[in-house]
C-alpha positions, 0 to 999 in steps of 0.5 A: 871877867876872870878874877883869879883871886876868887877862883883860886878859892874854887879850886878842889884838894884833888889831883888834876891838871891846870891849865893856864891862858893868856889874854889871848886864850893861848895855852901857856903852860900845862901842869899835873898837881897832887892837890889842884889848891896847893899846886895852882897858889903856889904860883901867885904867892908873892914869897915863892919863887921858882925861877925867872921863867916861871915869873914871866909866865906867871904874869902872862896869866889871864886865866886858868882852868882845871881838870879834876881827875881820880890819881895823880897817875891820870894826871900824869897821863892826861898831862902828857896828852895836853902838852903833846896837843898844845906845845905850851910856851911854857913847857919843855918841850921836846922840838922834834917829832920822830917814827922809828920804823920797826921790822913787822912778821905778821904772825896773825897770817896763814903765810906770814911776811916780814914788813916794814912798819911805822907803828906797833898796833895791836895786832898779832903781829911780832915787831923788832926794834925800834931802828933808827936808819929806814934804809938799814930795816929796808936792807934787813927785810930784803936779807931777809927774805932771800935767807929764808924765802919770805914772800913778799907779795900782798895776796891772801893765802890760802884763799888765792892759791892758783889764781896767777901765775908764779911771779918773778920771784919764784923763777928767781929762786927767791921763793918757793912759790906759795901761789901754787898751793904746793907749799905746806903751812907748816914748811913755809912757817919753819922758815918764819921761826928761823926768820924770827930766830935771826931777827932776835938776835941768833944768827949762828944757826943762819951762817952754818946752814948756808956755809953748809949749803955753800959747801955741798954746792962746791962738792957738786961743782954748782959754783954758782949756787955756791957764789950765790950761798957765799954772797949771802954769808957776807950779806948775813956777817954784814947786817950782823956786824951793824949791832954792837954787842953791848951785854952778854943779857937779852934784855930790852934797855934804853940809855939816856943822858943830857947835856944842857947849854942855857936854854938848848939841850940835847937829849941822847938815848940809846936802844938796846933789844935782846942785849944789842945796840939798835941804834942811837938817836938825839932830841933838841929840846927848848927848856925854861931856864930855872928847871933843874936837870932832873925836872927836865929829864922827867918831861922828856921821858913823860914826852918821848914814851908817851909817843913811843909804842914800844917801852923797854923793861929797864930805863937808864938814867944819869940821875934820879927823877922827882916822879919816879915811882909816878913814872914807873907806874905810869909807863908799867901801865903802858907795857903791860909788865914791870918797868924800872927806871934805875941810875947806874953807879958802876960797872957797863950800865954806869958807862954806857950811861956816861958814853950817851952823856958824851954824845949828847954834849958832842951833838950840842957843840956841833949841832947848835949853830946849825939849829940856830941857823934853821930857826932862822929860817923858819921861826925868824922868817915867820917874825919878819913876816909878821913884822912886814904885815904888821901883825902879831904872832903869825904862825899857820900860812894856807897858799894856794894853787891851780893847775890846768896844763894844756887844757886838761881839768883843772885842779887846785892845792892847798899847802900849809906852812906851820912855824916855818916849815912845811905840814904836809899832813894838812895839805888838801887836793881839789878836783874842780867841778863846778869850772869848764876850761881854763879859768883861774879865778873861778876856779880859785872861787871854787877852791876857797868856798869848798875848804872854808865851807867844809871847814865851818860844817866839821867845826859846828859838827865838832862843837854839837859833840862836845869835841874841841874844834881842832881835832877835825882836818879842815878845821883849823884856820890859817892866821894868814892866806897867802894867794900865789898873784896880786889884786885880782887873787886876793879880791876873790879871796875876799869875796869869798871870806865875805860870803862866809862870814870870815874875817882872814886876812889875805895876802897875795904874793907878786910876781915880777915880769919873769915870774919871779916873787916881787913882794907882798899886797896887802891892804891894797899896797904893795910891800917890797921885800928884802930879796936876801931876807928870811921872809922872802925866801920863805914866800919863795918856798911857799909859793914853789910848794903850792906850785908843786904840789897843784903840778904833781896832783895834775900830772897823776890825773893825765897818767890815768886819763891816759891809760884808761881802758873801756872795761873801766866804764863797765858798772860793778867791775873793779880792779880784781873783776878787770884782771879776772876778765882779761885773764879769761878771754883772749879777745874783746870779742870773745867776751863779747860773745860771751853769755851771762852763765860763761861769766858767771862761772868765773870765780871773781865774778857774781850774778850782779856783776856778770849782768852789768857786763852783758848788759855793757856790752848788748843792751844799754850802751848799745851801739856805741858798746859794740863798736868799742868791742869791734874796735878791740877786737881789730886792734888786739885785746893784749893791747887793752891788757896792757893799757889796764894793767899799766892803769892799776900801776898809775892808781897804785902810785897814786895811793902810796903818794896820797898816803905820803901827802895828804887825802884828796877832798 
C-alpha cells in the first residue's frame, strides 16, 4: 500500500523529475522540480491552489515516483522525453506529430546528390530547411539537378565507374555521364557548390549564367537549346518567387505565437533559414485550463524543439517563458552554439511576431469545428465502443486478416487502431508456414500464436535488461482483439489466448449476407450497432484496413512468384551477381558452357560464387539444372533478362512499401 504522506517525507531536496500514477498505474502527469520536496508537497497542500485542473489531477493520484537527476537542465531534458513517451492526461500536450522534409547534399560523397530527407542524422551531409510542402522540396531537387547536372543515381563512385552503361539521364543531357569515368571530381563538385550556393538563398549567379547560355544558344540559331535554357530561368524565377524576403540578414529565425480558446489553442511558427520564409506550420494542443499562456508556451517549445532536429539561432516569442534561461541552456546544448530566445517589442520582429499570432487565431476559428468533428471519429468512436462492450478506457484495437487468393500462399495481417486512428508503424505481415491450402482457421491460429508469442519472448528479454516493456515492436498488447468473423474466429482466438496464458478480450466483427459489418459478438452475444454511429463506421475502417493490407501483402508475393528467374535459385548469387551474369553471357547456354576460371574473371564475382554456379549448372542439380539451361537456351535468354530485371523492380517496390508500412515477421 502506498502511503503518500510518508513517502512525501522521502522525497530528496534535489532536481529531478516526478512522475504521478492513477490507481490504474497510468501516468497522469509528468513534472521537472528544482527541489523534488518542495515541488511534489506543494500538490497535496490544502492552502495551494494552481487551478481546478490540477486539483482534479491531484485527486486522481494513487502514487508517485521520482528520478533523481544532477541539474535542473537534465530535468528538463528528461522531462521532455517522459512526456513525448507517455502523452499524460495532464500535460500540454501538443496533439499532432510532424516530419518536416529537408533537401539533403551528401557532402560526405565522392560525387555528391541532392536528396530528399525525413531527418538530420549526424553525417557529412548539408541539409536545408525545414520545409513544409514535400512536393515543393521534391520540385526543388529536380530543378536542381537539371540546373547543375546532379546525378541522381544510387551507384558508389568511383568504385562503378564502367560498370553499365550511361542511363537515360545522360542521353537527355540532364547529366554529364559520371559512370563513364570522364567526369573530373573537381568538375562535378563545382557544380555541387553552385548547387549549394542556390540552394542558400544566391540565385543571382544561377539566372545570369543560363541567361547567358540562352543567349549564345539564340546567337547560334540552336532554338531549342534556347527554349530549353529559358524554361529553366522561369523554373529558377518560379522556385524563387515561393521565399518571402522577410530581412535583409541571413540568419536562422523561428516566429512563434498562440492563440487559446478555453481548453484548444493553436500554435503558429514561422521558418526563416539565410533571411527567408521557408514556410509556415500551425500545431493544436489540449491545455489544462488554469495554465497561463506563458506556461503553455514553455511546453510547446520544450515539445517541439525536442522532436525537432534542426534548431534556429534566434527564437521569437510573443511574451517571455518562466524557464527561459533553463531553455536556452538547454536548446544551446542541443545545437551546439548559442541560442536566444528574445521578445520582440518593435520594428520587423515585433510584426512578424504579431503576423504569426494572426494566423494562429485564424486557424483556431476555422479549424475548430473540423477538429471537433475528427475527434468525433476517433476518440468519440473509441467511447461508443468502449460503452457497447462494456468496458473502460479502450484505447489500442489489433485486427486481423488473411488472404489466399486462388489458391496462392497464404499470408495474414495484422493492422492497429490506436485512439481512433490508424498506427501503421505497429502494423505486422505474416507469411504462413506451418498451413498447406486454403484454411483460415488454421491459418489465424498461426498468425496469433506467432505475434503473442513472440510478443511475451521481447517482454521477458526487455524486463531481463532492465528496459521498460514498450520499447520493443510486439510488445505492447491491444485492450481489445477484434477478429474480421463471428463464433468460429474469436474461438480460435481464445484458444490461443488460453494456451498462452492471456487474458485479451476478443471481439469479432460480423458480417451480414453481403458482406457487409452487421455488429459485434462478444461474450457469446451478438451486439447490433447503430449503422449511422461513430462506432461503426470505425469497425467499418478497421475491418477494411486489415482487408487492405492482408490483399497488398498478397498481391506483392504473385508479382515476384511471377517473375521469378532460374538464376534465383543459384546459391551465393544476388541482385548484383544476377546483373553481372546477364551482362556477360549473351545465352543461358553460353553460361553454361562456361568453366570455373571464365566466371571468375567477372569483377562481381569470387571463388565461392563461381563454384556455386558451376556447380548449379553441372553437378548437384544435375539433370534438372541442365534442362532449365536447354530450355533458356530455345526460348532466348533476353526473355530471362527480362523476367530478372522486372523481378528486381518487384523487390524494390517491395522495400519502399515495407519501409512506408511496417516490417515483415
Amino acid at each position: 500500500m502506498f502511503d503518500i504522506q510518508e513517502e512525501l517525507k522521502k522525497l530528496p531536496n534535489q532536481p529531478g523529475v516526478y512522475i504521478m500514477h492513477d490507481s490504474r498505474d497510468a501516468i497522469i502527469y509528468v513534472g521537472k522540480a528544482k527541489s523534488l520536496t518542495k515541488r511534489v508537497h506543494q500538490y497535496f497542500q490544502a492552502s495551494h491552489d494552481e487551478g481546478i485542473k490540477k486539483k482534479q489531477m491531484v485527486e486522481h493520484i494513487d502514487h508517485f515516483e521520482y528520478i533523481i537527476t544532477d541539474t535542473e537542465l537534465e530535468a528538463l531534458v528528461l522531462e521532455s522525453n517522459l512526456i513525448k513517451e507517455h502523452r499524460p492526461k495532464y500535460n500540454t500536450m501538443l496533439r499532432d506529430d510532424k516530419t518536416y522534409p529537408y533537401i539533403r547534399v551528401t557532402l560526405g560523397e565522392d560525387y555528391p546528390r541532392v536528396l530528399f530527407a525525413r531527418r538530420v542524422l549526424k553525417d557529412k551531409s548539408r541539409y536545408f530547411g525545414p520545409f513544409t510542402s514535400g512536393n515543393a522540396v521534391r520540385e526543388t531537387i529536380d530543378l536542381v539537378q537539371k540546373v547543375f547536372k546532379i546525378r541522381n543515381c544510387n551507384r558508389v563512385f568511383p568504385r562503378d565507374f564502367g560498370k553499365d552503361r550511361p542511363c537515360l539521364n545522360y542521353h537527355m543531357k540532364l547529366c554529364d555521364g559520371i559512370c563513364t569515368g570522364q567526369v573530373s571530381k573537381e568538375a562535378y563538385r563545382q557544380n555541387v557548390d553552385r548547387a549549394v550556393e542556390f540552394l542558400n538563398g544566391n540565385d543571382k549567379p544561377v539566372i545570369e549564367d543560363l541567361t547567358k547560355k540562352m543567349q549564345d544558344a539564340a546567337a547560334e540559331l540552336d532554338f531549342e537549346k534556347a527554349a530549353h535554357y529559358r524554361d529553366l530561368i522561369h523554373s529558377v524565377e518560379a522556385c524563387v518567387e515561393k521565399q518571402k524576403i522577410t530581412q535583409t540578414g541571413d540568419e536562422d529565425q523561428d516566429i512563434i505565437a498562440m492563440a487559446r480558446q478555453d481548453e484548444d489553442a493553436v500554435v503558429q511558427i514561422f521558418f526563416i533559414r539565410g533571411g527567408k520564409m521557408l514556410g509556415r506550420d500551425h500545431f493544436f494542443l489540449s491545455l489544462p485550463e488554469d495554465d497561463s499562456e506563458a506556461e503553455e508556451l514553455e511546453a510547446f517549445v520544450q515539445q517541439f524543439y525536442a522532436g525537432t532536429p534542426v534548431i534556429p539561432k534566434e527564437i521569437f516569442l510573443p511574451q517571455d517563458l518562466p524557464n527561459r534561461e533553463l531553455i536556452e541552456e538547454w536548446l544551446t546544448e542541443k545545437r551546439g552554439n548559442k541560442v536566444y530566445l528574445r521578445v520582440p517589442q518593435r520594428g520587423q520582429k515585433s510584426k512578424l511576431v504579431q503576423l504569426a499570432q494572426k494566423n494562429a487565431e485564424q486557424v483556431l476559428v476555422q479549424d475548430k469545428e473540423r477538429i471537433k468533428k475528427e475527434e468525433g471519429r476517433t476518440i468519440g468512436a473509441m467511447k461508443e465502443l468502449s460503452g457497447l462492450l462494456h468496458m473502460k478506457n479502450v484505447s489500442r484495437l489489433e485486427a486481423y486478416d488473411i488472404s489466399n487468393t486462388n489458391g496462392f500462399q497464404s499470408v495474414g495481417s495484422m493492422v492497429v487502431f490506436e485512439k481512433g486512428k490508424p498506427l501503421r508503424s505497429d502494423y505486422r505481415k505474416f507469411r504462413i508456414k506451418t498451413v498447406s491450402g486454403p484454411n483460415d482457421y488454421a491459418s489465424m491460429k498461426e498468425v496469433l500464436t506467432r505475434r503473442f508469442t513472440h510478443g511475451l519472448e521481447e517482454q521477458k528479454e526487455l524486463e531481463e535488461k532492465g528496459l521498460e516493456p514498450e520499447t520493443g515492436s510486439f510488445t505492447r498488447f491491444p485492450d481489445v482483439i477484434m477478429m474480421d468473423g463471428g463464433r468460429g474466429q474469436v474461438n480460435i482466438a481464445l484458444e490461443v489466448l488460453d494456451e498462452l496464458g492471456l487474458s485479451i478480450p476478443v471481439c469479432g466483427m460480423v458480417k451480414d449476407d453481403h458482406h457487409r459489418t452487421r455488429g459485434l459478438y462478444f461474450h457469446n452475444v451478438e451486439i447490433p450497432m447503430d449503422r449511422h454511429s461513430e462506432a461503426f463506421r470505425l469497425i467499418t475502417r478497421l475491418q477494411d484496413e486489415a482487408h487492405r493490407f492482408a490483399i497488398t501483402y498478397h498481391k506483392s508475393l504473385r508479382g515476384k512468384a511471377q517473375v521469378h528467374s532460374f538464376l534465383d535459385d543459384i546459391p551465393n548469387i544476388g541482385p548484383a551477381r544476377r546483373k553481372a551474369l546477364m551482362r556477360n553471357f549473351e545465352s543461358a547456354e553460353a553460361l553454361k558452357a562456361a568453366s570455373i576460371e571464365d566466371l571468375e574473371k567477372i569483377p562481381e564475382m569470387n571463388a565461392r560464387a563461381a563454384e556455386s554456379v558451376y556447380e548449379f549448372l553441372h553437378k548437384t542439380e544435375g539433370k534438372e539444372a541442365a534442362e532449365v539451361v536447354q530450355q533458356k537456351a530455345e526460348n532466348g535468354f533476353s526473355e530471362d533478362l527480362k523476367a530478372a530485371s522486372e523481378n528486381e523492380l518487384a523487390k524494390d517496390r517491395q522495400v519502399s512499401s515495407e519501409n512506408k508500412s511496417s516490417g515483415q515477421t
